[in-house]
N, C-alpha and C positions, 0 to 999 in steps of 0.2 A: 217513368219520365216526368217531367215539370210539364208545367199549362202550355209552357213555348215547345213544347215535344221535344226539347231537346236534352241529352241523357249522358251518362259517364263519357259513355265511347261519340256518342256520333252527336253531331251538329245541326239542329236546325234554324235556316234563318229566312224567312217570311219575307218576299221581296212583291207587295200586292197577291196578284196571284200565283206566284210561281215559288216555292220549297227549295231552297239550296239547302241540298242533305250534304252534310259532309260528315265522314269517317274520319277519329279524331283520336288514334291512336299510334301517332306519328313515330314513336319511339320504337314501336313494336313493328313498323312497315303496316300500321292498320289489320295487323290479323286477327281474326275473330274472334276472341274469347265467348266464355257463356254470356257473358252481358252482352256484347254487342249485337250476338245470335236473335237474344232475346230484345233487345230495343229495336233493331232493325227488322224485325219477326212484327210488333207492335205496331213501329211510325205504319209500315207499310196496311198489315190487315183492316186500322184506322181508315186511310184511302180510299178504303174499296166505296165505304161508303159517303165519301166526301166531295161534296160539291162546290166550295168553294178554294179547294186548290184546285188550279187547270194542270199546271207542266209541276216535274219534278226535277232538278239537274246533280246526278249525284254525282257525287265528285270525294277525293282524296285532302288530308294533309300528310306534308312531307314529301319525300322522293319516291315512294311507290304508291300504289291504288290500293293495294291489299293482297297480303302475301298468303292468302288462304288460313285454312285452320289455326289457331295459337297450336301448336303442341307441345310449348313447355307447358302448359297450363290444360290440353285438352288430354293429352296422352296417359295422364296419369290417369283422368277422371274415366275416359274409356275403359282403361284395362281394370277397372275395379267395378265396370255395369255388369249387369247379367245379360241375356239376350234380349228378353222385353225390355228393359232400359236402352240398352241400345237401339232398338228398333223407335222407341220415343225419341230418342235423341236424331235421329234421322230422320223423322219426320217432319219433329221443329224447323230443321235444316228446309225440307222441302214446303211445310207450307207457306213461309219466306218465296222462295221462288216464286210460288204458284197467287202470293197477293200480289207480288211485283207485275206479275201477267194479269191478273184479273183487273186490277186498280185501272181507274179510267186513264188517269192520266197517262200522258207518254211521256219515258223517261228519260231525261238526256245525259247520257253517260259520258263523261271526262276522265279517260286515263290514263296518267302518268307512271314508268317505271314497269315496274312489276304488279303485273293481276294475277294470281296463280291461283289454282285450286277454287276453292269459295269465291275467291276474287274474280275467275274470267266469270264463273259460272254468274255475278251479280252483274257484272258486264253485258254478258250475253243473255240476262233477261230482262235488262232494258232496251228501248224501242231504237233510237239515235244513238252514233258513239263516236265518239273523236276520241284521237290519242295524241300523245306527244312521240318523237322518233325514238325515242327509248324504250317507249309501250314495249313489252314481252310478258306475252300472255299462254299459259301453258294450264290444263288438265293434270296437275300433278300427282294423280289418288291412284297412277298406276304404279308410280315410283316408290309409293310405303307399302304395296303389297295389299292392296285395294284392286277392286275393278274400277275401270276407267270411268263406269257409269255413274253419272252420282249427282245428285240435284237440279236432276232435270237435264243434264246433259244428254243423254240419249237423244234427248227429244228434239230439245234446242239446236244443238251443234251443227246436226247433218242439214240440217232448214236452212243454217246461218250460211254454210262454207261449201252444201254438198258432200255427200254419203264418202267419198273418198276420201276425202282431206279430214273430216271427221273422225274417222277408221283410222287415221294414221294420227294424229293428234290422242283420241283414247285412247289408242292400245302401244302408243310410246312414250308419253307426254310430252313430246317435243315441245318447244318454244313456240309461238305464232310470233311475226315478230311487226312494228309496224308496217314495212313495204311489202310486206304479203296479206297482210291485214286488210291493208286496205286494196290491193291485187283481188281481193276474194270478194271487196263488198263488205267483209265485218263491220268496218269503219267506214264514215261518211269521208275522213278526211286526217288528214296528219298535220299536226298544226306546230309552232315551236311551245314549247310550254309557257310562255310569259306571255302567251294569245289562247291558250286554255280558257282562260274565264271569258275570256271576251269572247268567245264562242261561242261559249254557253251560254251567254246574255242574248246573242243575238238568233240561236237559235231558240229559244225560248220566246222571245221578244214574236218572230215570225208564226211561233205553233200560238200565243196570244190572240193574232190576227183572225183565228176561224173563230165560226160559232161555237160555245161550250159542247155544248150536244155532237155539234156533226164531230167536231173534232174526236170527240167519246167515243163516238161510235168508227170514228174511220180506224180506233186503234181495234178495238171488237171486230171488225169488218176483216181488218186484213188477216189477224187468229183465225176465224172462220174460214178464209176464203183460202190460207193456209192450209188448213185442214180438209177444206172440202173434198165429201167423194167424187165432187164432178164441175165441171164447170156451168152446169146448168143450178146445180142446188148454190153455188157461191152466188150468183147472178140472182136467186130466190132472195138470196138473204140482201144482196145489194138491193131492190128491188120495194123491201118493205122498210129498210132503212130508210131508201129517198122518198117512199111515199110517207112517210112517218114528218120528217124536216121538213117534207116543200110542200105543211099545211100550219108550220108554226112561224111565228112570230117574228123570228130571227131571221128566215131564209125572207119571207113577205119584205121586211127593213131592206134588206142588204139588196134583193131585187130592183127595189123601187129606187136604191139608190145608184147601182147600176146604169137601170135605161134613164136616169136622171142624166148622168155623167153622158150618156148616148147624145 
């Protein structure tokens, strides 16, 4: 990718602190070819360790988000790997997923159309997500004779929607569609698509407003506390978080300005 990170397939454009990633394969419905695997594998691992983007807003060109894998272009190259080639090639896939989780920032996903396959799965490992009323979003890797599990999905999905609706989405790849999408919590909200951007600006604009740090960690926090075995070890980790913040710098300002405003 160029100094501005941005590359064949995908769009970077630097708005102060916030990353308008856009997927820029519009001809193709933004399916994944190896490049875009591999630059979006890139922008993201970059992140983990970046401190001067705060928000990311990924977002689409054209009428869909990303129709998952290319397979005029990926089907051939599959059926010619052997199995350790293929097990690299899946891996690539996941640890994509797993920078999009790690990366400080929180993501704000904008999707219009169609998210399938690759596509929900980038979806649902960002943090925020508006769609348009057209969003249809589907786990499509049961339908070529795949398990339904696949970059992360296991993990992700049942978190997102609950163990049921999960179960019934892998193991058929139904459609998720917007009014159930957002029935379930997926989505923050359904918006018309000509208010997509302006959504994202102003959700963005609002995650601006915290301190860099807390806001870091509020995305670390809720992974954890996610995860956690118990709600006494999530409360450990909130715990050392807040004594971590309310001895620096940021919280001392924003305090004072506070009982100022009192």
């Amino acid at each position: 990718m160029s100094s501005d990170m941005s590359g064949e397939t995908i769009r970077v454009e630097k708005r102060g602190a916030v990353d308008w990633l856009t997927l820029d394969r519009p001809d193709a419905l933004n399916a994944m070819n190896a490049r875009m695997i591999t630059e979006l594998a890139e922008y993201f691992a970059e992140r983990v360790t970046d401190t001067d983007t705060r928000v990311i807003v990924l977002r689409a060109n054209g009428r869909a988000f990303c129709a998952g894998l290319d397979l005029k272009e990926m089907s051939g190259l599959i059926e010619d790997l052997d199995a350790a080639a293929r097990m690299h090639f899946q891996q690539r896939l996941g640890r994509l997923i797993i920078s999009m989780r790690r990366c400080p920032q929180p993501i704000v996903c904008l999707v219009q159309g169609s998210a399938s396959g690759g596509g929900f799965a980038l979806a649902l490992a960002s943090d925020i997500r508006y769609c348009t009323a057209d969003a249809r979003m589907n786990a499509a890797f049961i339908k070529v004779g795949l398990t339904g599990c696949d970059v992360g999905m296991s993990y992700l999905l049942p978190r997102a929607v609950g163990t049921s609706v999960a179960t019934e989405l892998l193991m058929t790849g139904a459609f998720l569609d917007a009014d159930r999408a957002a029935r379930l919590g997926f989505v923050s909200g359904v918006v018309a698509a000509a208010e997509l951007a302006s959504v994202g600006e102003t959700v963005a604009d609002s995650l601006l407003q915290a301190d860099p740090l807390g806001l870091a960690l509020t995305k670390q926090g809720l992974q954890v506390g996610i995860d956690a075995p118990s709600l006494e070890a999530a409360i450990a980790n909130e715990d050392r978080q807040q004594a971590l913040l309310s001895g620096a710098d940021g919280f001392r300002t924003r305090i004072r300005a506070f009982l100022a405003r009192k």
